[in-house]
C-alpha positions as CSV (number, residue, x, y, z in Angstrom):
1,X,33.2,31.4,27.1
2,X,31.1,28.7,25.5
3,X,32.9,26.0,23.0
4,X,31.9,25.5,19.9
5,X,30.8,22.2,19.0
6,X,30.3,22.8,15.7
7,X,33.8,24.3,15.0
8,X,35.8,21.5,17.0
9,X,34.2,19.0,15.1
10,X,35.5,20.6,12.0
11,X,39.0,21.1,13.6
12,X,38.9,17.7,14.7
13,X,38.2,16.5,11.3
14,X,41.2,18.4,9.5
15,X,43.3,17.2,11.7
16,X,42.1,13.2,11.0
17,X,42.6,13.5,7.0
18,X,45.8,15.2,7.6
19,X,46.8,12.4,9.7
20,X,45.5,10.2,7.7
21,X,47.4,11.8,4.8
22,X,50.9,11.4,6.6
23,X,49.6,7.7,7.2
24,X,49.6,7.0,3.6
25,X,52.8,8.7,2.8
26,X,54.3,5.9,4.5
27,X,52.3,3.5,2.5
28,X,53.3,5.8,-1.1
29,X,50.8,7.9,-1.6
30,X,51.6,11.5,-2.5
31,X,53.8,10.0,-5.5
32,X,51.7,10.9,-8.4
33,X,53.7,12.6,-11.2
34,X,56.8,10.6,-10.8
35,X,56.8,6.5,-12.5
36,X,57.4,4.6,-9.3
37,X,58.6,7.5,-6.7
38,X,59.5,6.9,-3.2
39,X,58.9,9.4,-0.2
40,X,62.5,9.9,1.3
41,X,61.9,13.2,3.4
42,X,59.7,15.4,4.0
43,X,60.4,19.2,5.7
44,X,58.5,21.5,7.3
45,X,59.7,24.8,7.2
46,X,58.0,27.2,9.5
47,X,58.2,30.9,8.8
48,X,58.6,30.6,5.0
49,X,58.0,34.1,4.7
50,X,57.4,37.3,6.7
51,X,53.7,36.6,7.6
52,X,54.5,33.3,8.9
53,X,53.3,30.5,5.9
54,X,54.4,27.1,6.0
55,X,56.6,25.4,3.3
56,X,56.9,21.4,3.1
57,X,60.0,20.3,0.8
58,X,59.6,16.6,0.1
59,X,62.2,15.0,-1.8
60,X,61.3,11.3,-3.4
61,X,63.2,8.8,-5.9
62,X,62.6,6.8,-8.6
63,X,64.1,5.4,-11.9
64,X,65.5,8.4,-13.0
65,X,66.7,9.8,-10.1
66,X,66.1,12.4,-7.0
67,X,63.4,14.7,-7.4
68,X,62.0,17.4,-5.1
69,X,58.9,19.5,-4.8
70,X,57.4,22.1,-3.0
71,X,54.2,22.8,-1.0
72,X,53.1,25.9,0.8
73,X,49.8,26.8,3.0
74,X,49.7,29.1,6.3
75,X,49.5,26.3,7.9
76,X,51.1,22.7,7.9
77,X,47.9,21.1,8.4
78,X,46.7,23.1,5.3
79,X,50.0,22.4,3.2
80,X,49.2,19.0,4.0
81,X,46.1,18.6,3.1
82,X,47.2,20.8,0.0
83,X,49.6,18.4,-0.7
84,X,46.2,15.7,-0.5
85,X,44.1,17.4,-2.8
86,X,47.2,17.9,-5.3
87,X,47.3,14.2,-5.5
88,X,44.1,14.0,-6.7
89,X,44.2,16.1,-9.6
90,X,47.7,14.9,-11.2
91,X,50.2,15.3,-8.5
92,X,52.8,17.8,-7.5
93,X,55.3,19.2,-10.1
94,X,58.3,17.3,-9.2
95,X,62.0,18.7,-10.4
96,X,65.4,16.7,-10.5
97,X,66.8,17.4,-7.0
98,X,69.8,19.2,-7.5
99,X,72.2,20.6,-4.8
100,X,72.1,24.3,-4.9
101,X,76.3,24.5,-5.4
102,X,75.7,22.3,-8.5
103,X,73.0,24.2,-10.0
104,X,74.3,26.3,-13.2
């Protein structure tokens, strides 16, 4: 069977900006949305649901507290890149981080 060029390139690139991506997590990025949040975790959940999706939970501070918010793709490299283009257009939708025994 003869590779694909074409389609390893583009595999190849997905893979870069979602490294890239993780990259600049350390540096803050992927904050947007919250004053002067900081990255403090990020999960990936595999097998969110029945047909397999992905599901990162990244949790993040700031002034006012712990927040948390929720991305999911069939992928991780897509949740992550999800989690990219989400950035660009006003952020995630971050909620207070509350333990689930507090909640009311």
């Amino acid at each position: 069977m003869a590779r694909d060029g074409d389609q390893e390139r583009k595999y190849y690139q997905r893979l870069a900006r979602a490294a890239e991506w993780l990259s600049g997590i350390e540096d803050g990025k992927g904050m947007d949305g919250l004053k002067t949040g900081c990255c403090t975790e990020v999960r990936i959940k595999m097998g969110a649901s029945a047909s397999g999706e992905c599901l990162l939970v990244i949790k993040a501070y700031d002034e006012t507290g712990k927040h948390i918010a929720f991305v999911g793709a069939l992928d991780v490299i897509d949740a992550l890149l999800t989690w990219r283009a989400k950035a660009d257009h006003g952020g995630l939708k971050w909620r207070e981080d509350v333990p689930w025994e507090e909640r009311g």
